[in-house]
C-alpha positions in Angstrom: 81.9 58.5 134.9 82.4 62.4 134.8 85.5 64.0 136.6 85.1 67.6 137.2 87.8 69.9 138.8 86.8 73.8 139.6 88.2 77.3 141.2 87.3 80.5 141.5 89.0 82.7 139.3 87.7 86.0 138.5 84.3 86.9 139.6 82.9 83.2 138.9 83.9 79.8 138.9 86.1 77.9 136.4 84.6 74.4 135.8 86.2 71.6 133.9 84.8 68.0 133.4 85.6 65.3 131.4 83.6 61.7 130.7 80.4 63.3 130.0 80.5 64.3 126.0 82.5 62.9 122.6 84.1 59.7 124.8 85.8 58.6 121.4 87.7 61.7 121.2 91.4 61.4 122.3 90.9 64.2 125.0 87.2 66.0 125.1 86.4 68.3 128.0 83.9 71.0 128.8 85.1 74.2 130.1 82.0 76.6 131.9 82.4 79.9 133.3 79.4 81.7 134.2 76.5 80.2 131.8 79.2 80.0 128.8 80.3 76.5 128.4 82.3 75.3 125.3 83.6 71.9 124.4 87.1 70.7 123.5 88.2 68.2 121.6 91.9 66.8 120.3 92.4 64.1 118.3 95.4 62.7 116.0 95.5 60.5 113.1 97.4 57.3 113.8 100.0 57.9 111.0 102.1 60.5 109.8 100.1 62.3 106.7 103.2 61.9 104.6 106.6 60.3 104.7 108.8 63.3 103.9 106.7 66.6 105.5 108.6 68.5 107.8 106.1 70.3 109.6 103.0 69.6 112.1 99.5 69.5 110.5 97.8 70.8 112.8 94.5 72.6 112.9 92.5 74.3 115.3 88.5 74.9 114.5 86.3 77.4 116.7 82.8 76.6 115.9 79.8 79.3 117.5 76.7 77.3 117.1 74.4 80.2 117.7 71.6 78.0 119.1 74.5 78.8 122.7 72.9 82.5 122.4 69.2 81.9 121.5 69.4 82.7 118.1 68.7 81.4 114.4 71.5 82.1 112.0 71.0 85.5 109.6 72.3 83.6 106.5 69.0 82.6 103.7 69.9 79.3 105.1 69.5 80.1 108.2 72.6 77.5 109.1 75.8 78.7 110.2 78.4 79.3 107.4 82.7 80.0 107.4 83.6 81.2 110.9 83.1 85.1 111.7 86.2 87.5 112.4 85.7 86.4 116.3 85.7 82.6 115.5 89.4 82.8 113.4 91.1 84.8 116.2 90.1 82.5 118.8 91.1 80.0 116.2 94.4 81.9 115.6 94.9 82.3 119.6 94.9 78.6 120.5 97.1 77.8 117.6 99.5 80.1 118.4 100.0 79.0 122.3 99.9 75.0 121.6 101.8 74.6 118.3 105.3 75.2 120.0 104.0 72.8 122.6 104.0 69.6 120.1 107.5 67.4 119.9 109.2 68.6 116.7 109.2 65.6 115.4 105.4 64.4 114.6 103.8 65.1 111.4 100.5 63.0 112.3 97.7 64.9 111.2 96.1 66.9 114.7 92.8 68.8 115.1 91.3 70.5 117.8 87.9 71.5 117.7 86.1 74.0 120.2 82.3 74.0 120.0 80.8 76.7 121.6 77.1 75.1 123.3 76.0 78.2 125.4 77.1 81.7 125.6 75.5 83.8 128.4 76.3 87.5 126.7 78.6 88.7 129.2 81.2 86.0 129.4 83.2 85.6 126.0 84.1 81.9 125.5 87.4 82.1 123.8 89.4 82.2 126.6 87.7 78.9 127.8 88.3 77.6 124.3 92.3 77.8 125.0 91.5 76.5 128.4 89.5 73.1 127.3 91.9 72.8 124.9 94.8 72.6 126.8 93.3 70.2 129.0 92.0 68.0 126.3 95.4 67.5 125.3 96.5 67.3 128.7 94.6 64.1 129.5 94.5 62.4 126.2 97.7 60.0 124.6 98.9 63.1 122.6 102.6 64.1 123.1 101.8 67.7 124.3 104.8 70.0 126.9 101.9 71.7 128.7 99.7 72.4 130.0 99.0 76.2 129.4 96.7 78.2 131.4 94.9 81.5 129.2 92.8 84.2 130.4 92.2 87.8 129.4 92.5 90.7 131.6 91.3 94.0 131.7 92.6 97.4 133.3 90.8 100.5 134.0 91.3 103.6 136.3 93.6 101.7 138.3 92.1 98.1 138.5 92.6 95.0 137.0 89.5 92.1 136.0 90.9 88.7 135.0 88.0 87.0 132.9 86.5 90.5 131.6 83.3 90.6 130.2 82.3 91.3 126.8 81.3 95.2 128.6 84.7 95.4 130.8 86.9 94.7 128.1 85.1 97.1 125.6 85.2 100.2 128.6 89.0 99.3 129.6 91.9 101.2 129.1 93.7 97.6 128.5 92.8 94.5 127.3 95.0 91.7 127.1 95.4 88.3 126.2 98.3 86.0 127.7 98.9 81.9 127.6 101.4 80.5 129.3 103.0 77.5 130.9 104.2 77.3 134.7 108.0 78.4 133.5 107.2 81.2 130.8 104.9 83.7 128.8 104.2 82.0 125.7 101.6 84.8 123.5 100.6 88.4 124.6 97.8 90.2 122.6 96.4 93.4 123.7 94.5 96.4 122.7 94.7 99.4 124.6 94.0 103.3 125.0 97.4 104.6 126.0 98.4 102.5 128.9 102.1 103.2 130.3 104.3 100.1 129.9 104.0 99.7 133.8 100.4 99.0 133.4 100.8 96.2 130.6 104.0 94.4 132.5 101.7 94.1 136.4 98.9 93.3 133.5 101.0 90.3 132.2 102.2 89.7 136.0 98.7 89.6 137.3 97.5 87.4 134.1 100.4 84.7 134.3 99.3 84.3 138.1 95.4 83.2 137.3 97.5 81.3 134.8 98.8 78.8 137.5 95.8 78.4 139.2 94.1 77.3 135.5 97.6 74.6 135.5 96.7 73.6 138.3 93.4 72.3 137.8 94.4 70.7 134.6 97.2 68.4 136.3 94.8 68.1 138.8 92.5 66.7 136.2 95.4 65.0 134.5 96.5 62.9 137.5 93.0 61.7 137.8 91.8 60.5 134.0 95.0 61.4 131.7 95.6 58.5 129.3 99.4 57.1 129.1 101.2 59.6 126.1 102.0 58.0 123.0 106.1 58.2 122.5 107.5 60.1 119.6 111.3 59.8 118.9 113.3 63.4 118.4 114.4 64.6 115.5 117.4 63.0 114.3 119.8 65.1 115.2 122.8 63.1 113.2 123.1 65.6 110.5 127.1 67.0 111.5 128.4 65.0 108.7 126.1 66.5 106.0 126.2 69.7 107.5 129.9 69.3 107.1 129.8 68.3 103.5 127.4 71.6 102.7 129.6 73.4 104.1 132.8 72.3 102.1 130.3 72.6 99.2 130.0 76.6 99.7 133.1 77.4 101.1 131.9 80.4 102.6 129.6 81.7 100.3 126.6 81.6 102.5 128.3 84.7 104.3 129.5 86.4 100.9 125.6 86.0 99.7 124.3 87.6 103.4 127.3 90.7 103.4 126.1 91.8 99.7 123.2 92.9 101.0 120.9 92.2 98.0 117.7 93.1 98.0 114.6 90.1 98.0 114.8 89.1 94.5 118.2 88.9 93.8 119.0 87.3 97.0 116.6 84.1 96.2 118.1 83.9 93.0 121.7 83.7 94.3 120.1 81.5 97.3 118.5 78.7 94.8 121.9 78.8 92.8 123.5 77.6 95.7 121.0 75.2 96.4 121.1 73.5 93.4 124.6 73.3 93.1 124.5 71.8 97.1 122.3 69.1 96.3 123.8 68.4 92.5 126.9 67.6 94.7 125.6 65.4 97.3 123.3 63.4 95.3 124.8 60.3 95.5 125.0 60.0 99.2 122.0 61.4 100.5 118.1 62.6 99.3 116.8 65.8 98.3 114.9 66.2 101.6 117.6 65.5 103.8 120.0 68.1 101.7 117.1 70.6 101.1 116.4 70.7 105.4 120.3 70.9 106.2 120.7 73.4 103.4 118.0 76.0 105.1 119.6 74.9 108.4 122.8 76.3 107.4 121.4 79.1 105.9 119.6 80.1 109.3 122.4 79.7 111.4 124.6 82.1 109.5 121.5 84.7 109.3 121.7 84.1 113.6 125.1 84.3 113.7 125.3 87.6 112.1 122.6 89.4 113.8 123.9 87.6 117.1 127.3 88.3 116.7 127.8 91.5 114.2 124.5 93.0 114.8 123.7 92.6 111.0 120.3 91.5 109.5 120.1 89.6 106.0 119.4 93.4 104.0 122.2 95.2 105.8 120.3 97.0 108.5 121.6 97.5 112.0 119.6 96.1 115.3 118.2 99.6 115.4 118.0 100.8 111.6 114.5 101.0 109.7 113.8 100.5 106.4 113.0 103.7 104.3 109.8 104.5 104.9 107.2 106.6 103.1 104.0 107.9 102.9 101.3 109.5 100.2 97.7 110.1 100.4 94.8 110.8 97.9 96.7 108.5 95.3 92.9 107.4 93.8 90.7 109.9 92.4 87.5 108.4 92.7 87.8 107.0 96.0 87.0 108.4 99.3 90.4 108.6 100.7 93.6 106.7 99.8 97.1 106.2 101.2 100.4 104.7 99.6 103.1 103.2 102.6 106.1 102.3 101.6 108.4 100.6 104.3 111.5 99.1 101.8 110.1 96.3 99.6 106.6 96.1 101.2 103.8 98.2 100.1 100.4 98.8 101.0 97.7 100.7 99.4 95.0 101.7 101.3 91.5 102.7 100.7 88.7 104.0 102.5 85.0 104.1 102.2 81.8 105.8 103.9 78.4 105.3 103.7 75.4 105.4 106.1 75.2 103.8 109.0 72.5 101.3 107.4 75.3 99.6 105.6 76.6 98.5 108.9 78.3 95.2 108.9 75.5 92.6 110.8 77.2 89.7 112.9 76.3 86.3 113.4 78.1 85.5 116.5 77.5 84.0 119.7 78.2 87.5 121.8 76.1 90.4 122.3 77.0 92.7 119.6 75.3 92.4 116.1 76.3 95.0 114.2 80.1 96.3 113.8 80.3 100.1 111.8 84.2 100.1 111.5 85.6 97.5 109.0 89.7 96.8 108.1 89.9 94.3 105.6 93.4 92.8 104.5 94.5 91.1 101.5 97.4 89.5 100.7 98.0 88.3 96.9 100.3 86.2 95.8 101.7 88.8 93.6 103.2 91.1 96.5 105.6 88.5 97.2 106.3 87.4 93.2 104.3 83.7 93.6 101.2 82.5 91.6 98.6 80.8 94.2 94.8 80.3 93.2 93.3 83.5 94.2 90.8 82.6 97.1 88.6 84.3 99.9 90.6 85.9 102.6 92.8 83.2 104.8 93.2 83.1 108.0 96.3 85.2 108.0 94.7 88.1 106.4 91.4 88.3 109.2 94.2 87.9 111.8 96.7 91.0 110.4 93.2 92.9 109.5 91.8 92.6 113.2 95.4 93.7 114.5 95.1 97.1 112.3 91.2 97.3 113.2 91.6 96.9 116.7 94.7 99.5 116.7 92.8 102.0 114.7 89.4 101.9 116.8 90.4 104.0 119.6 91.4 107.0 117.5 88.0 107.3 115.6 85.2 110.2 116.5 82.1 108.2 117.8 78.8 107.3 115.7 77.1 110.3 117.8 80.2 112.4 116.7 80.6 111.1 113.2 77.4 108.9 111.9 78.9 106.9 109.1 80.1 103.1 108.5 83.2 103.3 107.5 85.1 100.5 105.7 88.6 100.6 105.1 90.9 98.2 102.8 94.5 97.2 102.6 95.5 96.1 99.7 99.3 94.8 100.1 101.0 95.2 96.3 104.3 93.9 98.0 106.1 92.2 100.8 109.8 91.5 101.9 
């Protein structure tokens, strides 16, 4: 039997219901605003992926079906291929606000999946993404410290739109993206036009409010269908007498290694000496994992404790000092425009290209714009920070840092009336502290 909650926020009304669609998923809700409607799914596996991992596998898809928007996929296929620009940041958005969210301790394998079934052209769904998500967790046996509430929220000339459209957001002065649980702010994405800090802190004010009204129709929904959560034990937290015994190991050389001030290389040199000679010592009494994790544990605490207390950072710096930074341009000859940065050990090379405005990038997405004329595009080889990975197509990371220099980059540029050319620009990064 279907359970729907709903509120007005914005200019239309938030619906959520649950016990319609995927009734095998651990939590699967449909979020509509407007005529957009997406679904949300969670579900974990029912054991840990591995005995030793440290970490929580968890992923988050963002599928546009573009049948949601009326149309057939561009591809020779005409079937929809690796998620757009749009679709990872959505991705990257939700992942960001839940993964703190998760007890520390489960490694079970956990996947969200946000299906996009109808997109009315004005009202973006990624917002409602978060929001299904959040409450698909909310109701299902996952251990999950939420839920979240998400919205974005536009400014201009003195007013504020929660739940933007695609138009409002593009015309704003401001727009911003904010999660967050009753208590606190959790993420905080914007783009703007040279807003005064005023404007973005009532923006974030004004955001975290729809927020709780979002909360509250998730508990709402929660009291009425949310399944019993499944009970994870915390991290043992029983480590005192190995952290002890590390520390008797390196008799304060943690700090000496932190006050020389080396730069990367050297320092991970001196860093995996120590290592080794750690867990060469405590063999006998206790496995590599277990010495490896209260090894970087140490090391952490004495990185916090001197920025905390001396106000140093691992290379030296003050709180308030920069790396050296530099700058070059027209490094290539052949190119159409080039720039060297240098900030320390990281370096970028930059490189620009124009051409007519037929070689305009087309979109397959499930909003209203189909062509984009200003490209960033980011890569990150293994080489810039002195590993060997298969070389691959561009990860997640590198659309997410590419859209953050794109989207900072886009106000500055003459328009196509002023300046009719595409113009693609890429970042190569050669090296990375």
């Amino acid at each position: 039997m279907p359970t729907t909650v709903e509120r007005t926020i914005g200019s239309h009304t938030l619906t959520i219901e649950t016990g319609k669609l995927a009734g095998l998923a651990h939590g699967a809700v449909t979020v509509q605003y407007g005529e957009t409607i997406i679904l949300a799914t969670a579900v974990m596996s029912d054991k840990p992926r591995a005995a030793d991992i440290d970490f929580l596998p968890l992923t988050v898809d963002f599928e546009e079906r573009l049948y949601a928007a009326g149309k057939i996929p561009g591809s020779f296929f005409r079937r929809e291929g690796r998620p757009g620009q749009d679709a990872i940041l959505a991705a990257r958005f939700t992942d960001r606000s839940i993964r703190p969210l998760f007890p520390k301790s489960i490694h079970n394998d956990i996947q969200i999946t946000i299906t996009v079934l109808s997109a009315d052209q004005e009202n973006p769904a990624d917002m409602l993404g978060m929001v299904g998500t959040s409450a698909a967790l909310s109701i299902s046996q996952l251990p999950f410290d939420g839920p979240i509430g998400a919205c974005r929220l536009s400014y201009m000339d003195g007013h504020y739109t929660i739940y933007p459209t695609y138009q409002e957001s593009t015309d704003g002065q401001l727009s911003m993206v904010v999660t967050s649980t009753r208590d606190a702010i959790i993420m905080v994405e914007a783009g703007s036009n040279e807003v005064s800090e005023e404007v973005v802190l009532e923006g974030i004010r004004r955001a975290h409010q729809a927020n709780m009204e979002t909360i509250d129709l998730i508990d709402q929904l929660t009291r009425s269908v949310g399944k019993a959560k499944e009970s994870f034990p915390p991290p043992d937290q029983s480590g005192g007498e190995l952290a002890a015994q590390i520390q008797d190991v390196l008799q304060g050389r943690l700090s000496v290694l932190l006050e020389d001030s080396l730069d990367k290389t050297a320092r991970d040199v001196r860093e995996n000496q120590l290592a080794a000679e750690v867990a060469e010592r405590l063999a006998d009494k206790y496995t590599s994992d277990e010495i490896s994790a209260a090894f970087d544990r140490a090391l952490k605490e004495e990185v916090r404790q001197r920025i905390l207390n001396q106000g140093i950072r691992p290379d030296g710096r003050t709180l308030t000092e920069i790396r050296p930074v530099s700058c070059e341009v027209g490094v290539l000859p052949r190119t159409h425009g080039s720039g060297l940065f240098n900030r320390g050990e990281t370096q970028v090379l930059s490189i620009v290209t124009l051409g007519s405005v037929a070689l305009k990038q087309r979109l397959d997405t499930v909003g209203p714009e189909d062509t984009k004329r200003f490209m960033h595009h980011y890569n990150f080889p293994s080489f810039s920070t002195g590993e060997a990975r298969r070389v691959g197509s561009p990860g997640r990371r590198e659309i997410g840092h590419g859209a953050l220099a794109e989207r900072a980059i886009l106000p500055a540029l003459p328009s196509e009336e002023e300046f009719p050319y595409a113009i693609r620009v890429v970042s190569e990064v050669l090296s990375s502290n």
